[in-house]
Structure formats: C-alpha cells, structure tokens
Phi, psi and omega in degrees: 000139188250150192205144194236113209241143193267113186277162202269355168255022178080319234290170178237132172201164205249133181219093160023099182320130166120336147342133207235140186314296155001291205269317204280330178293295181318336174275355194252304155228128186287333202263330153307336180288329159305338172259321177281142206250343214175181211204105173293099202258063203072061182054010175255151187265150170210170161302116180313345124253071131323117165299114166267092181273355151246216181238164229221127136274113176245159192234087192308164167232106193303184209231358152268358168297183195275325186264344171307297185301333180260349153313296164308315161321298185283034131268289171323338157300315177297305168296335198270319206280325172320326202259337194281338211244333176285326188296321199239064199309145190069359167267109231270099189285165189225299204213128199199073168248157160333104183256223202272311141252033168175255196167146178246196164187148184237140186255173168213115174231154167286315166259165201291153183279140165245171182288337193278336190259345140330312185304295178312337175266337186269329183290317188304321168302291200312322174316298172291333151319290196302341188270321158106054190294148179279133158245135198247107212279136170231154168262101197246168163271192200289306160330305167299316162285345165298315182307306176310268196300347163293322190282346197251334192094354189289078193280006175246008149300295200276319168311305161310307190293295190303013151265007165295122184296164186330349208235020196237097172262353177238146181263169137254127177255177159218153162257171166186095189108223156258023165272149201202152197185125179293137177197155158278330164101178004271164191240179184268128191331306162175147238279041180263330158328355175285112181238333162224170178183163176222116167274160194224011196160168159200144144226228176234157172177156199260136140006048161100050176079304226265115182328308201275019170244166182306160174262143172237160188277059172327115173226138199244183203195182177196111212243173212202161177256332184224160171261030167257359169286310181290004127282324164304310171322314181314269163358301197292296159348285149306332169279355163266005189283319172325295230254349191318119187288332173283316192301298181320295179311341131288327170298337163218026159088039192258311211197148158245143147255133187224106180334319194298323166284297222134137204264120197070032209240078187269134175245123210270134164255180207280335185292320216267323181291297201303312174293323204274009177266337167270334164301277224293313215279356194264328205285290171354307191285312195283025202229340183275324186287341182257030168077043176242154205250154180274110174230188225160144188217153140332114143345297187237115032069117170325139162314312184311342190282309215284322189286314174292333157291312189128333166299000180292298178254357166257020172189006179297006177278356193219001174283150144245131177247162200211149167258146170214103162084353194105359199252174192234132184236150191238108152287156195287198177207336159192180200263351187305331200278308181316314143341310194275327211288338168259014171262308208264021154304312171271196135289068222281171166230161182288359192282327196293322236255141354279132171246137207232117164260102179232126175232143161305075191250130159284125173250177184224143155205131207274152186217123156337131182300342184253009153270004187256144212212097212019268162280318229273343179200105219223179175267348189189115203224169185231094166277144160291045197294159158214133182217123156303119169261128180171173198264180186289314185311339188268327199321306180328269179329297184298314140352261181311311127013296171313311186274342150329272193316297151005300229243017174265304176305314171321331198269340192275330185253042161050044173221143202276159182216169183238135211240129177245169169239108191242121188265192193302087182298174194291308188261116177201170168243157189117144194272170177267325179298298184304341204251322188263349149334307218275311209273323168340296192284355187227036142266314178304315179278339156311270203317303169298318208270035186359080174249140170291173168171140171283155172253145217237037218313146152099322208258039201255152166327153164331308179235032078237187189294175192200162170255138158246137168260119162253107184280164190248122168273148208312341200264011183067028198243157200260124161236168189264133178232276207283173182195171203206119173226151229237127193235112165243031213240299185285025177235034164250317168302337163268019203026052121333131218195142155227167176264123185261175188290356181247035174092319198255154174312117147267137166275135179267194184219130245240095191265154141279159171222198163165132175262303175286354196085217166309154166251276181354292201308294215296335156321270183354288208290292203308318176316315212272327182306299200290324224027046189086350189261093192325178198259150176283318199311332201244006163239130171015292172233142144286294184196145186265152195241131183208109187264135158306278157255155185296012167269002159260015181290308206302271133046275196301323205287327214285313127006263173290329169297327164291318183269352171303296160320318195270355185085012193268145168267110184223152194258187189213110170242087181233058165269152168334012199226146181325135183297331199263337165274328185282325181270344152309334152296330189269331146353276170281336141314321172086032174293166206266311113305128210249072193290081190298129145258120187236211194279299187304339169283333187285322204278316173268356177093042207203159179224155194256087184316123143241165184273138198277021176249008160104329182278163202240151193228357149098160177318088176240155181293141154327334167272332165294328190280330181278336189298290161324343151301287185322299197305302184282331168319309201277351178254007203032045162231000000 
C-alpha cells in the first residue's frame, strides 16, 4: 500500500505505507534536513520519525520558526531536568514546559537551588549534549507507567497519569540516554542538536499554581537555535535589566509597593502621580474629541448583578467580595454592569445610538502573589475603559473607529503593535449565533481597516471574541494593552433595548474597550520603552533650574514664577553645592532641560538650556525658552 504525501511546494510523491516523516522530507529535499528539527504532519508537529500511514501533508520544522523554537526548548528543558537529577540526587521532577522565551521545570529538592549551582547543571547539560543521545518515543499503557514512574519514586508523575482522563489509556514517554520523562512530545532528534542555551534564574512556585500545594523550585533557562542568537538575547537582557521599571520608579521617586500596604498595591509619589495625571488628562481630551460621554460607577455592586452578568460564575476566583447590611457586595473587577445600568435608565431611541460611555474606572481583581510584577501586574489598576451601545448595522464602523483610535495613540507614545482575533474560549456565555455574529463583525473590520492579525483560538471573554493590540517595546518585547470586544450577550442579559425606526423594541450591541489598557501596566511599559528618560511633553520636571551661586537665587525664583505660569513643570535645585553635582543630579533624574543660571544670565534676562544628553543650546530669553517648551508639547515629543 502506497500513501501520498503533499509537500510545502504542492509538489506530490508516492511513498510506501510506513515512511517515516524523516525519509519522505529527505526524498523531497535532502539538504534540509541538516536543519531540521521536527515535522508538521496535517497541522500536528511530531517527531522526525513519525510513521506515515496514510496519506499526509507534510512540512519540516526549523528550529528558527516560532514552533521549532519552542520545540527545542522543551528539549532543552528535558536535558536540564536530566542534569538536575544527575547532579542532585533525590530531586523529584514535576513538570518543564516551553514558554514564550525559553523554559522552566519545576523540582521538589530538600535544599534550595542558587545562581552558584548553574555552573554544575549547565556543565552536566553540556555532557549530554555531547553525547548526542536520540531522543526516543516509546508508548507504554497506563498501568505501565504508573508502574514506571511509581518505581522511580516520581510521585508528581504519577499524579499526573491519575489525572489523565478515564479514556486515556496509552502515555508516551522519551528516553535519551538511560533517562526516560513522561511527555507528549514532540522532541528534537537527539540531543546534539543543542546548540545554545542559559540557565537564568530560580524561583518558588506551587504545585500546578495552587497555593494550597506544596512550593516548588522552580529554574528557568532560555535556549536558541545558534549562539549569536543567545547573545543577542543576553544582551537584550541586560538592557532590560536597565530599563526595570521598579529599580527606576525608585531612582526617580515615581511609585512604590510596600508590603507593609499590601502586596500589588501601588502607591503613587507626587512625580509618579503627575505623568499618570498627564496620561489621564490626554486620554480625556482625546476621548471628548470622539463623542464619548464621562461616567463613573460604584466601587461595589450587590452580588446579584455579578450573578446576573455571568461573572458570578465564570470569573468570581478573581473576585473580591464584601458584607453591607447583611447584603453581599462584588468589588468590581470591571466597569461594564454600571455602563448597562446607564443605558437602561431611559428609553433609548435609534436615533441616541451610538452611545459611547467612558470612564477611567478603578478595579480590583485578585491575582496570585507569585504573578504580581510591580506595575505590570497589580491588585488594583485603573482602565481606560469604554463600552459602546449601538445597533448591528453601526458595529463595522465603531469597530474601525476603535482601531483608529488605537493606531492614533500608539503612534502618539511610539509605539508599533501586533493585532490577535481571540475567538471563544471553552468556558463561555452567549448563544453560536450570537458568537458567530460577534468575530464576524470584528473580523470584517480588521479586513476593511486592512489591518493584518493573527487568530488567536480559543482565548476570547467569557462572553465574546475580542480584537488584542499587542505593542512592542523599544527591547521588542510584546505587551498586552488595548482590545476591543464585541458582547451580544450581556445587553440581552440586562434586557437592554432601543425603539428602532418601525416603532418596536431592539437589542443594540455592546463593544468593550481599552484603549491604553491598565494605566499602572501601560506606565510600566512606558517607564521601561523611554528608560525613564520622558518625552519633554510626558515628564514629570521638564526642565530644572541650577544657580551657579546663591546670588543668583532671587534671579533664578523669578525665573521659575514665570514658568511655572507659563505651565512649564519645573524644579529648583539652589542647593549649596558645585554646578557638575547639580547637573549630574538633574542627569540622573533624567530631566529633559537643564536652566545653567550664572552671572551672564542674571545680567541679561536669560536662561542656558542644556539637554540631559549633555548638548547645550546656548543663551535664550525665557519666553524662547517657554515656546520651545510648548512647541515640543504640542508636537508630543
């Protein structure tokens, strides 16, 4: 029997039931195969030898694609927990898969792992490498593998196959070497295929996340297909090591978290307050300029509403709740039910629509102590949320509208992004019509705004598909801000209505928004893009005043009362100390202007910009000095 396989050029060729992915890539080009690590076989990746019993498309896969890279990893994850278990006798593996730049595995050892005991695990990796062991898939039953991994002592093994569901009767294991590790695979041939790698860290982390299991050792590492990749990585690293928006947001007085408040709790200083107070007041303007109306909702909401949205049972793990009176209260988590509750004041008409409701509304949502991560991933953030009311005939527009507005700001903070389509996830509320209504509509408008995007399975709200803009920051690293989500489900659940043009009752339909997202995150991200040193329009101090001597202070007050006036934000450094410490100070602030006052300035009215990159722009009058302010305002830069 012959089985007939379709190659990534159309081309076709006839092959022996039983050709292994391996041999049928090598007959169609041989020379690929020096690269390749693994194999798409009708869109599932396998093992380069994989059997082919029917007929097939099949595609090799480098180990510089995106599935390549995370396939090498978790091989490199495999050899890491090998080298762990030779070095650290008695330590117990649980789990190692690829993440987004590299890979962990998490151990259970009696003592703790250090940054000092990489060198031995990485020499031990290095060993295993050299040996070029095959890695090799065997299929065992269930029994037998219980039987295996019971014998080894691997009791978070074994846990794992009894959580497998009832019907899953055969496991897969791979060996390499006399090492052997429950996996689904697929793996990279063997392991000299390795060509770089890092171990980067350890940290603590619980037993499939849940608090209430034991901590575990986490180590985490990051791998490569060559090693001018894994230094350019390094590399990037350190410089984000730079840019860590917490080591900065001290160095330059903007925010604290202080356990002693609460863990995911930001506390703003008056530097830190003042940009996210120029972030709030640009969204404000730019939001008045698009027909959105300003509203405000309650801290908290009876339970019953939250029971009435779906959020009760699809997201109260994320919930904070409270007593009043005997009533049960939902600190929010987000702004929408208040929103419907002000739609469904009146009567609406078709005429009112579209109404865009937006508010800067604060939330709470509990996040696990090992996932909070300064700004960026906090207990309590403030979005720029909005959610549009309007009929299915407006969606398009408002739609596109959205993605405007998106791709107006991004370009106003500098920054480029990447567009997902994230469709229905497992657990959701909402009818398949109402669901296929919903990506329908916000697919057409990605497509008329010719925006490219990826689809995103799976990962859309509870209750509909969503647009994600994931922006890139100058180190290229991706976060998630604005999104755009399309609900035809809760304004059915609030009975929500308009009077259409023939008189009768209509459902509008509901988008969510954010444009910047989290304001905390979108700080983070920015502290870390800028590396602190603002935009003049976005920072904080503008530009600082540094008297030569205290005989220039009167001079210098006089000075700062004018700019002050004029709306420019400016310090006074008229301490007592050498001008090269005052501009060194003004440096390491990262003020964008520097005001040198001396004798010649005092005697002419005037003041000597220098740039905190050092360049000097020389004797200008205080109102050319304010214009030049303004002027970069107004151009946002």
């Amino acid at each position: 029997m012959n089985v007939k396989i379709i190659f990534p050029d159309s081309k076709e060729q006839s092959f022996s039931a039983g050709v292994t992915a391996y041999d049928a890539i090598a007959a169609w080009q041989k020379d690929i195969l020096k690269s390749a690590i693994a194999a798409k076989v009708n869109g599932v990746n396998v093992d380069l030898n994989f059997v082919l019993k029917e007929d097939s498309k099949v595609e090799p896969i480098l180990p510089t694609s995106k599935e390549g890279l995370s396939i090498l990893r978790h091989s490199i994850s495999h050899v890491m927990a090998q080298a762990v278990q030779d070095v650290f006798k008695g330590a117990k593996v649980t789990i190692g898969p690829s993440i987004e730049d590299g890979f962990y595995y998490d151990f259970e050892y009696v003592d703790p792992f250090t940054l000092d005991d990489f060198e031995k695990i990485e020499k031990r990796m290095r060993e295993i490498v050299a040996a070029d062991y095959p890695f090799v898939r065997e299929e065992l039953t269930r029994e037998k593998a219980l039987e295996l991994f019971a014998k080894k002592s691997e009791d978070y093994k074994v846990e794992i196959i009894r959580d497998l569901p009832a019907d899953a009767s055969v496991v897969s294991v791979y060996k390499d070497g006399d090492y052997i590790d429950l996996c689904r695979g697929p793996h990279i041939p063997s392991t000299g295929k390795i060509k770089a790698f890092k171990l980067l860290s350890v940290a603590g982390a619980y037993w499939r996340g849940d608090e209430r299991n034991k901590m575990l050792q986490r180590i985490y590492g990051t791998g490569f297909a060559d090693k001018k990749a894994l230094e350019d990585y390094l590399n990037l690293l350190e410089e984000a090591k730079k840019r860590d928006h917490r080591r900065l947001g001290r160095e330059l007085d903007l925010f604290q978290v202080n356990e002693e408040a609460g863990a995911g709790l930001v506390i703003f200083h008056p530097k830190g307050m003042l940009l996210r107070y120029i972030i709030e007041e640009w969204e404000r303007k730019e939001h008045l300029k698009r027909g959105y109306d300003m509203v405000m909702g309650p801290q908290i909401l009876k339970v019953d509403l939250w029971k009435k949205s779906g959020h009760f049972d699809h997201y109260r793990d994320n919930m904070y709740f409270t007593e009043v009176d005997e009533q049960t209260y939902g600190i929010k988590p987000m702004n929408c039910l208040s929103h419907m509750l002000i739609y469904k004041s009146k009567i609406r008409s078709y005429r009112d629509l579209p109404l865009r409701y937006f508010e800067l509304g604060t939330v709470h949502r509990h996040e696990k102590t090992g996932v909070l991560h300064g700004l960026m991933r906090v207990r309590q953030f403030t979005q720029d949320d909005a959610h549009i009311l309007c009929m299915p005939e407006q969606l398009n527009s408002e739609i596109r509208a959205i993605a405007d507005f998106v791709n107006y700001a991004m370009g106003i903070f500098g920054f480029e992004y990447e567009v997902e389509l994230s469709t229905r996830p497992e657990h959701s509320i909402g009818s398949d019509a109402d669901w296929e209504l919903a990506t329908t509509a916000l697919e057409n408008a990605l497509k008329d705004n010719k925006i490219s995007y990826e689809v995103n399975e799976g990962d859309g709200a509870f209750y509909g598909p969503k647009i994600d803009f994931k922006i890139k920051d100058a180190l290229k690293r991706k976060w998630q801000c604005a999104t755009i989500q399309c609900d035809f489900t809760l304004p059915e659940r609030f009975d929500l209505s308009y009077i259409g043009a023939d008189g009768e009752k209509h459902r509008p339909v509901m988008l969510h928004r954010v444009i910047l997202g989290a304001i905390e995150r979108f700080m983070g991200v920015l502290i870390e893009q800028y590396a602190g040193a603002f935009p003049v329009w976005l920072a904080p101090t503008q530009c600082v005043l540094l008297t030569v001597t205290d005989k220039h202070i009167p001079y210098a007050q006089e000075v700062h009362k004018r700019l002050l006036a004029a709306d420019i934000r400016a310090e006074k450094y008229f301490d007592n100390e050498k001008l090269g410490y005052k501009i060194r100070q003004a440096q390491l602030q990262k003020i964008p202007y520097m005001l040198v006052i001396g004798d010649k300035e005092m005697e002419a009215g005037t003041v000597s910009p220098r740039l905190r990159d050092g360049q000097n722009l020389g004797a200008l009058p205080v109102e050319q000095f304010i214009a030049l302010v303004r002027e970069m305002c107004e151009k946002k830069k």
